[in-house]
N, C-alpha and C positions, 0 to 999 in steps of 0.2 A: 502558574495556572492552578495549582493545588498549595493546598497549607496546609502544616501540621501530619500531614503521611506522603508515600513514597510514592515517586513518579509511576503512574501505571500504563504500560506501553502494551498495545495489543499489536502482534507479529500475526502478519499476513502471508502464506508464506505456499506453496505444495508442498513443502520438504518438512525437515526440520532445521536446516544451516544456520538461517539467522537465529534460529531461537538457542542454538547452542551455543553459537559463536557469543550473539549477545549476552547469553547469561553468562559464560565465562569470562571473557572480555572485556566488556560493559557493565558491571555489577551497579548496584547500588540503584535498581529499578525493579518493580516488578512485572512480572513479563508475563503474557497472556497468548494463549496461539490459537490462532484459525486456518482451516486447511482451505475453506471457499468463502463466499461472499454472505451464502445463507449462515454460514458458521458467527463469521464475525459480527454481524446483524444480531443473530440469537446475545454474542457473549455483550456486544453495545446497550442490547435494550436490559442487562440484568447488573451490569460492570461501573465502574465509575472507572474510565480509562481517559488517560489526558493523553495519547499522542497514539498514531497509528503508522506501525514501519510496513513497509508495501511492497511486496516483491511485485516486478513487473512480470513475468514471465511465468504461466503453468503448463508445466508437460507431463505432469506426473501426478494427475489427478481422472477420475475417471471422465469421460464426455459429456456425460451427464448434470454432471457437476459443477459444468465452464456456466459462467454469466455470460448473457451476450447471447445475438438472435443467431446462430449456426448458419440456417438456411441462408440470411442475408449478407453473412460473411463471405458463404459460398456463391452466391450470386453475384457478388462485385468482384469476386473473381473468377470469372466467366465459368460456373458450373465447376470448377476445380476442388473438390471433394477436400484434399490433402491443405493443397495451399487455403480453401476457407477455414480449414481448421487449426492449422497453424498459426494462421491469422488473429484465429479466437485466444490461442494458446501463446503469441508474445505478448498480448496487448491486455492479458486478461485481468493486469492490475488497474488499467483503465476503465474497464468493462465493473470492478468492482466500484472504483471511485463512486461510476455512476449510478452504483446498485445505492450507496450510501447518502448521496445527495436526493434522490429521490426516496427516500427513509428519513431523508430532512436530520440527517447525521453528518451535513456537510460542514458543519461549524470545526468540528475538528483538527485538531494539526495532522497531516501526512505527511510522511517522509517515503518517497519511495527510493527504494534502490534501484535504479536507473541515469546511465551519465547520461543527460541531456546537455553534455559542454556541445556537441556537433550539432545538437538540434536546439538552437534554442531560441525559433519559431516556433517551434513545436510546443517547447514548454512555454513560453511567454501565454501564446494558447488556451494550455492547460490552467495556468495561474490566473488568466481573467477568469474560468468558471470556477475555479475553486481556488479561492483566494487563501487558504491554509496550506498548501500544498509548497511542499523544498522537496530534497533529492538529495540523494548523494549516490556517488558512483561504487560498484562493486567492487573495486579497488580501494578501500578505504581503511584508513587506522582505526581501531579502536577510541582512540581520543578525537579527531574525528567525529566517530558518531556521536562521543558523547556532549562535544560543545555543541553540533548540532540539535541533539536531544535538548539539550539546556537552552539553547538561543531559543529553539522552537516552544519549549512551554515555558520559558519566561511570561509572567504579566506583564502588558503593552503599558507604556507609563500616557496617563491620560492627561 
């Protein structure tokens, strides 16, 4: 996907784990972090980044912060204050996906960190609307991420 410089991989993340893990781990990439969706968005429209790693899961960000309509989270599940916000809070890597494709930044490779081996309706799903989109589970090697890093920005032979 890139020639002549190094893979640039923007980590999507609330924490900092994969951005640490990865850079110690995983070298030989350079690495970029976003704590929300408007973050990543800002570092997309100024970055040349060939692949995006995706935490699925924010709990440790402010409320404010979460992508995703709250109110309507809370209303599918019947006025539950807690459980709509939870809801916003496991899924909120989805929630960004679709901050990013409606920013027409959906051409991208994603990797989220998420096993979808049990759900994989769910993800087949997710892969008709965002056709860049792999996974890998949070149990993963390091090498591992990195042939997926590599499989994932390889150029497609035409």
């Amino acid at each position: 996907m890139n020639t002549g410089r190094t893979t640039t991989v923007l980590i999507i993340e609330d924490g900092d784990e994969y951005l640490e893990n990865l850079s110690r781990f995983v070298g030989g990439y350079t690495y970029l972090q976003a704590h929300t969706a408007s973050e990543a968005i800002e570092i997309l429209a100024t970055e040349a980044v060939d692949l995006v790693y995706l935490d699925m899961r924010f709990d440790r960000i402010a409320v404010e912060e979460l992508t995703g309509d709250l109110e309507h989270a809370i209303r599918i599940h019947n006025g539950d204050e807690t459980r709509g916000l939870r809801y916003l809070q496991n899924n909120q890597g989805l929630y960004i996906l679709t901050a990013l494709k409606e920013k027409g930044l959906d051409t991208l490779p994603v990797i989220v960190a998420y096993d979808f081996s049990r759900e994989v309706q769910r993800y087949n799903n997710l892969a008709s609307r965002f056709p860049n989109l792999h996974w890998v589970p949070d149990a993963v090697t390091p090498d591992e991420i990195r042939q997926r890093i590599e499989d994932t920005t390889r150029p497609k032979d035409t």
